[in-house]
N, C-alpha and C positions, 0 to 999 in steps of 0.2 A: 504494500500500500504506500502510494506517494503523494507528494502536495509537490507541484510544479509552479514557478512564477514566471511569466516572460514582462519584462518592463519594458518598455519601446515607446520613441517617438513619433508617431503615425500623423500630426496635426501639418497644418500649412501656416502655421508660425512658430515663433521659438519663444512663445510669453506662454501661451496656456493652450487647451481640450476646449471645442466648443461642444456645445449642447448637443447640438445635430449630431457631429461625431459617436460622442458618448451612448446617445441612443441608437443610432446604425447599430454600433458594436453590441448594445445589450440583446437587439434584437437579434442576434444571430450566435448568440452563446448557445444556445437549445444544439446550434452544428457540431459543437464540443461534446458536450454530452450524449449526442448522438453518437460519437466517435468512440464512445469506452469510458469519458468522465462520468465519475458519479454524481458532479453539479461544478459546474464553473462561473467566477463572478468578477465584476472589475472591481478590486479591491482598494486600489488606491487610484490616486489621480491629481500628478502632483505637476504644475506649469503645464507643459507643453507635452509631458510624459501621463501614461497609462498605466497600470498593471493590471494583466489577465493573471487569477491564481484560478486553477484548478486540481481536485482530487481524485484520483486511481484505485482502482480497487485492487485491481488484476495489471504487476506491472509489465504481463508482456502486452499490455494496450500502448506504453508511453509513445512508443513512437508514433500511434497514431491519432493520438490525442495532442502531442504536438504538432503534429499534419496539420491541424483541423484548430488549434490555436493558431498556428500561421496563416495559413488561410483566411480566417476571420479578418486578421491584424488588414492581409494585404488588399481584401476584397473590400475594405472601407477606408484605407489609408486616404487621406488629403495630402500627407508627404511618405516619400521614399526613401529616402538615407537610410537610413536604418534597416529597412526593409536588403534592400541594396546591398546593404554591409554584411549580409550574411552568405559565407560561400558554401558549395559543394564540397572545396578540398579544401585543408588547411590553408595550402598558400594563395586562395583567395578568399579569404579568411580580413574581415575593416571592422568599420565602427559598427554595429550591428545591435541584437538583440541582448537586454540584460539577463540570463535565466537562474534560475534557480529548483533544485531539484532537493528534496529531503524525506527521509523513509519517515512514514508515520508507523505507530500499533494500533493494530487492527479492535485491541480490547479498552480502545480511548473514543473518547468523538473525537474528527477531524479538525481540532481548534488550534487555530495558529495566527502569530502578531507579524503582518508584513510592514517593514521600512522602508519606502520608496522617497529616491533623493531627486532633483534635478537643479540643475547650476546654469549660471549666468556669468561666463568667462571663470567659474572656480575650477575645474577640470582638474586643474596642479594638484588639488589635495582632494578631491573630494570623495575618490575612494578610500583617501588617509581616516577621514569620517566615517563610511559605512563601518571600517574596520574595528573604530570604535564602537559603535552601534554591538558588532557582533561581538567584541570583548567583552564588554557590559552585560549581554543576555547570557556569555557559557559559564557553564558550570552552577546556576541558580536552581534550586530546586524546581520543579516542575517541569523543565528544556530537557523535551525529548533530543529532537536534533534542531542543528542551524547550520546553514546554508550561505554563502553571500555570493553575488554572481562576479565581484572581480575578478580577474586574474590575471597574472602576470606573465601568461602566455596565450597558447592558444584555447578555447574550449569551443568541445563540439556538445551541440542541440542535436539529440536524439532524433532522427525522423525529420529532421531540419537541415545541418549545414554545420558552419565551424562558423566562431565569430574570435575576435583577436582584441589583446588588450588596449585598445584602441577605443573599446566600447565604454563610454561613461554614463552618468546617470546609475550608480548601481541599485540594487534591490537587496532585503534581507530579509529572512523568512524563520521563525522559530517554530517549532512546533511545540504547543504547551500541553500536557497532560492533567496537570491542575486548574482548575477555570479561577480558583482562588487565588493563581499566583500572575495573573495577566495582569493586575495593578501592579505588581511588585519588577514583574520582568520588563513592559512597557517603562515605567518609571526610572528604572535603570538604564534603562535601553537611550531615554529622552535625556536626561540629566547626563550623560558620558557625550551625548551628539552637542548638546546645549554650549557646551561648555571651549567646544571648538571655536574656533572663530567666523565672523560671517555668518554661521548656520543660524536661521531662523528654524522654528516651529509653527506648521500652518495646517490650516483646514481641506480637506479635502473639496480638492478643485480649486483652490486658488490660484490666481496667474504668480509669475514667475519677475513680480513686480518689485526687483531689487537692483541695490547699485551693482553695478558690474564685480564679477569678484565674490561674490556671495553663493551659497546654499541653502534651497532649501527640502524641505522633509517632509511626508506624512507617514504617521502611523497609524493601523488600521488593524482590529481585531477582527480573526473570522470564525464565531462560533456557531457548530451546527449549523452550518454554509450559509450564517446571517452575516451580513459586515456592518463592524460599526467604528465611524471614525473615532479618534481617544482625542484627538486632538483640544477638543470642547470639552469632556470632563476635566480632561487633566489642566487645562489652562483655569478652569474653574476651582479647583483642589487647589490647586498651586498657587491662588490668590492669594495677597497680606492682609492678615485679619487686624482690626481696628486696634489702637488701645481702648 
């Protein structure tokens, strides 16, 4: 059993996802799960960037459940880069698709907190960030596995192509087995990203409306294949109480 993330920019600007977009794409999730997923959703949606997460039951479906994520991505894309940037063979291997791949158990629900970044000229560090992100979530109790889609070479997309470290905007994926420890793993997760520099914390869907040099992030729970942005409680929690 797996939880799959592809993050990608498909829009026809580099500040945010329009509406139109966002609904094309929901409308044709149903083609994922046709494909072998047991439910696929967009999970986050951060500037100009997307994230499809879906979940597997049976993992010799991946590959063609990520067929059928690609597809989606390409059959409503407004832009191509990224699309583009994903080759057949390694050495045509650019900027491409962010993924992320993580074994779930089968004796859990499929609950998991996805980190989706995207930058405005931060490129330089901004997978230095996610990495924080995923130092932050290992080893907390309830972290089944975690996943982050950087890398520092090549990596191949099952059923896809090869994409090369070239690929920015990353994604991070935790799988929680405690639904009690999603305040705690989130929290840690926000406060390690927070504390970089540049990095803002935003709401799901906001544009991409920062000084050049910046990142920024959402975080997004997905339980029992509901998604709920954190972004909002946690900025609320995180308020200074009066004297």
């Amino acid at each position: 059993m797996k939880m799959i993330s592809f993050g990608i920019d498909i829009s026809d600007n580099d500040i945010s996802c329009s509406e139109e977009l966002i609904i094309a794409v929901e409308d044709d999730l149903y083609k994922i799960e046709d494909a072998g997923a047991q439910f696929a959703r967009i999970t986050n949606i951060t500037g100009d960037d997307l994230v499809i997460t879906a979940v597997i039951d049976d993992d010799d479906k991946l590959k063609e459940v990520n067929q059928a994520i690609f597809d989606v991505l390409k059959n409503n894309a407004l832009g191509f880069e990224d699309l583009n940037g994903v080759g057949k063979t390694e050495q045509e291997a650019g900027e491409g698709i962010s993924y992320v791949e993580i074994d779930l158990n089968k004796k859990f629900y499929p609950d998991a907190i996805i980190v989706a970044f995207d930058t405005y000229c931060g490129e330089a560090f901004v997978d230095d960030v996610a990495k924080q992100a995923y130092n932050a979530a290992k080893g907390i109790d309830g972290v089944a596995d975690i996943g982050v889609s950087s890398t520092k070479g090549i990596k191949h997309i099952p059923g896809v192509g090869y994409v090369s470290s070239k690929t920015d905007d990353p994604v991070v994926v935790v799988a929680v087995e405690d639904i009690h420890q999603v305040g705690v793993i989130a929290g840690a997760i926000i406060g390690a990203v927070l504390g970089y520099r540049n990095t803002y914390l935003v709401k799901r869907g906001t544009p991409t409306n920062v000084i050049p040099g910046s990142v920024i992030f959402t975080v997004s729970a997905i339980l029992n294949s509901n998604v709920m942005d954190l972004a909002e409680p946690f900025s609320y929690i995180m308020r200074l109480l009066k004297k």
